[in-house]
N, C-alpha and C positions, 0 to 999 in steps of 0.2 A: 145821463140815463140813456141818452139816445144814444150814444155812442155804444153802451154797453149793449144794447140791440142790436147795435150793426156790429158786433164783434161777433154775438155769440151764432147772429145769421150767416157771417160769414164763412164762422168756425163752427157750425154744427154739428156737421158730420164726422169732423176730427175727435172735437170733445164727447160724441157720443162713443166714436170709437174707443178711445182710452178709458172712458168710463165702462164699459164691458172687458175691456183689456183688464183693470184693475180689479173689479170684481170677480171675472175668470180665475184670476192669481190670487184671489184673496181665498176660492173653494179651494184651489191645488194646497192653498197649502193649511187650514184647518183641515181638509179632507188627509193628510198628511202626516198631519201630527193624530188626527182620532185612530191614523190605519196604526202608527207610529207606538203609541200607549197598547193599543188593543194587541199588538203583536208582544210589547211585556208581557203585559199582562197574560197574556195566553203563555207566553215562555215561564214566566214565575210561577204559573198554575201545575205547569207539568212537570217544573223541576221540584216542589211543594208535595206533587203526588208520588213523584220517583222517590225523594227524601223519604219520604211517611211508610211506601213499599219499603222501602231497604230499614227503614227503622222497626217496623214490623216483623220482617224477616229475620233482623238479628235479637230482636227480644224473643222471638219463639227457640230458635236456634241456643237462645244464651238458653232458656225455661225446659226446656229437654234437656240440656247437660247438667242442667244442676238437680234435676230429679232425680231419684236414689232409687238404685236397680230393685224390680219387685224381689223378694224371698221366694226362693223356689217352693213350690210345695213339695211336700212330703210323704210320700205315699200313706195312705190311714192302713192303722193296725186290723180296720176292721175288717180290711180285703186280704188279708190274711191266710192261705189256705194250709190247714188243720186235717190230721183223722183222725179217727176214734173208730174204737171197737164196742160195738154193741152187743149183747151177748144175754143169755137167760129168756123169758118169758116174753119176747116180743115174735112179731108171725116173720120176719126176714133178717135175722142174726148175721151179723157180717161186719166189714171197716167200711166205714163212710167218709166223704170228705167235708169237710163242715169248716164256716168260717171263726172267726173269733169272737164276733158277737154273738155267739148263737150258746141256746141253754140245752139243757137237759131236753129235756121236752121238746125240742127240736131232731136230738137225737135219734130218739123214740118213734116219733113220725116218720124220720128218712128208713126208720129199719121196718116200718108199716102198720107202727103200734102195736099197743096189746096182744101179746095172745089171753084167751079165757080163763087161763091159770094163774096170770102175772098177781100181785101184792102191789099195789100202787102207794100203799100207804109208809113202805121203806123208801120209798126215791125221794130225792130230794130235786124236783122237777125244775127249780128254779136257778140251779146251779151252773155257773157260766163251765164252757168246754175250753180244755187244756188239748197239745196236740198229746199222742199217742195216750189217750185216756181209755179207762174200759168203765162201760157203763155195764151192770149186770143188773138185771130186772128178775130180782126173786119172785118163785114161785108159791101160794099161798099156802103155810102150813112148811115151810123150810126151814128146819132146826137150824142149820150152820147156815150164814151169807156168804159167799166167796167178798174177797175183798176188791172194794170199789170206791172209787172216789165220790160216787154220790149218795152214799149212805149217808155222809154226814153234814153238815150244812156247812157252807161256803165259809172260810175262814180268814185272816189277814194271813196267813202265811204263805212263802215265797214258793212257786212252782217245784221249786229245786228242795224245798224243806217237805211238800208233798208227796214228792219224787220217792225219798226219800222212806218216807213213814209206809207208804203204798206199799216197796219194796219189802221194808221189814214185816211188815203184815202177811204179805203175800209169804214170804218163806217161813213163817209161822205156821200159818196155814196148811201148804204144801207139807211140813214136816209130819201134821196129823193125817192126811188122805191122800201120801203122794203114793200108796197101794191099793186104791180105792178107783174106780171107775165109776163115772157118771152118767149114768143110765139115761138124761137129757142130751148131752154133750158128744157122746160116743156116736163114733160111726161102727160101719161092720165086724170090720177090722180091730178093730178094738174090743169089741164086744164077744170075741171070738176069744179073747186070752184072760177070760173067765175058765173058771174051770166049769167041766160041762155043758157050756154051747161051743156049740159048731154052729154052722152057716144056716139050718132050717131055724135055728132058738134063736139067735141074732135078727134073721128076718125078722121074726114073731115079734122082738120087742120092738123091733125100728117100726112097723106095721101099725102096732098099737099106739105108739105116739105118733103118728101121723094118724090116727085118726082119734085122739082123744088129748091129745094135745101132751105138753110134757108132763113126767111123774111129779104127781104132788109133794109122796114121801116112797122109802122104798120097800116098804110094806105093798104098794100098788101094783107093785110088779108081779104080786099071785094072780091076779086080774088077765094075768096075757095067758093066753092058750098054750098049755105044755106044763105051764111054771106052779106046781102045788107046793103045798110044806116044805115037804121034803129036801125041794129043789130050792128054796125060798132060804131055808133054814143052811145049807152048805156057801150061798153066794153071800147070807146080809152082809157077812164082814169083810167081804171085796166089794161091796157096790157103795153111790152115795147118790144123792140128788142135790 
């Protein structure tokens, strides 16, 4: 035992040395292996997150090529631009342009409505608009109606079978009063290849519808200043309303 004392006094400073030497080398090299791990570890983290990017990136990449081109849209019918001829018993007779949804009664509005004379009870106000259509708005107390597509109520039949019937109607028509002048409808000029007016009788009628609005029947026409029996009785069977 005493020996073992006089060794370790001898050698104290050596063995203390090496015991810090050993220890020293024991951190280097845990301290080593924890930098050693921690550096995988960070390297498999980021190679983990590169994988996961690029795998993300070709799943959206594949999810857009396989989704199916939208359908173009198609322009709607109901943008459609239409005219129509408005005509008879409203206050601004003229073509209007109108779309394809639009009805009768739309018509009527664009031309400024009613005049005071019109017959509301022959329209057929609900009736959808065809392009080159003629609306006429008879006036109250009108034996004949020019022919019109909204006389009658909306039908399954094809524009072109419309077309059609309008057509034959109309030259029915025209073959009874294609001699006949319309005392609403006429202008001066017109009104002048009566026999017996000239240019002061033509004022007189155009005067009197513009301020009494158009002839009811043409019996009315004794009414304007100038126009008695007499003169009444040589035109009935050139005029019409």
């Amino acid at each position: 035992m005493d020996r073992i004392r006089e060794f370790i006094n001898d050698y104290l400073y050596q063995i203390l040395i090496g015991l810090v030497s050993v220890i020293v080398i024991f951190m280097f090299v845990i301290g080593g292996m924890f930098i050693s791990r921690g550096g995988q570890s960070g390297s498999h983290d980021d190679q983990a997150v590169i994988e996961s990017a690029g795998s993300t990136s070709e799943m959206a990449s594949t999810a857009s090529s396989t989704v199916p081109d939208q359908p173009k849209q198609v322009a709607s019918g109901s943008n459609q631009q239409m005219y129509v001829d408005v005509k008879g018993a409203v206050k601004n007779p003229g073509v209007y342009q109108v779309s394809a949804n639009m009805r009768v009664v739309d018509a009527i509005e664009l031309a400024g409505g009613y005049n005071r004379s019109a017959d509301k009870k022959k329209i057929n106000l609900a009736q959808k608009l065809t392009d080159q259509q003629v609306i006429y708005v008879p006036i109250r107390g009108e034996k004949a109606t020019p022919v019109t597509s909204t006389m009658s109520p909306a039908t399954s039949e094809t524009p072109a079978d419309g077309a059609a019937q309008s057509a034959t109607a109309s030259e029915e028509s025209t073959a009874g009063s294609s001699a006949q002048i319309n005392l609403n409808t006429a202008d001066k000029t017109k009104l002048q290849e009566l026999t017996g007016i000239g240019d002061k009788k033509a004022d007189q009628i155009i005067a009197y519808r513009q301020a009494h609005g158009q002839f009811k029947n043409i019996e009315e026409l004794k009414e304007v200043p100038g126009f008695g029996d007499k003169t009444f009785a040589n035109l009935k069977s050139s005029i019409c309303v």
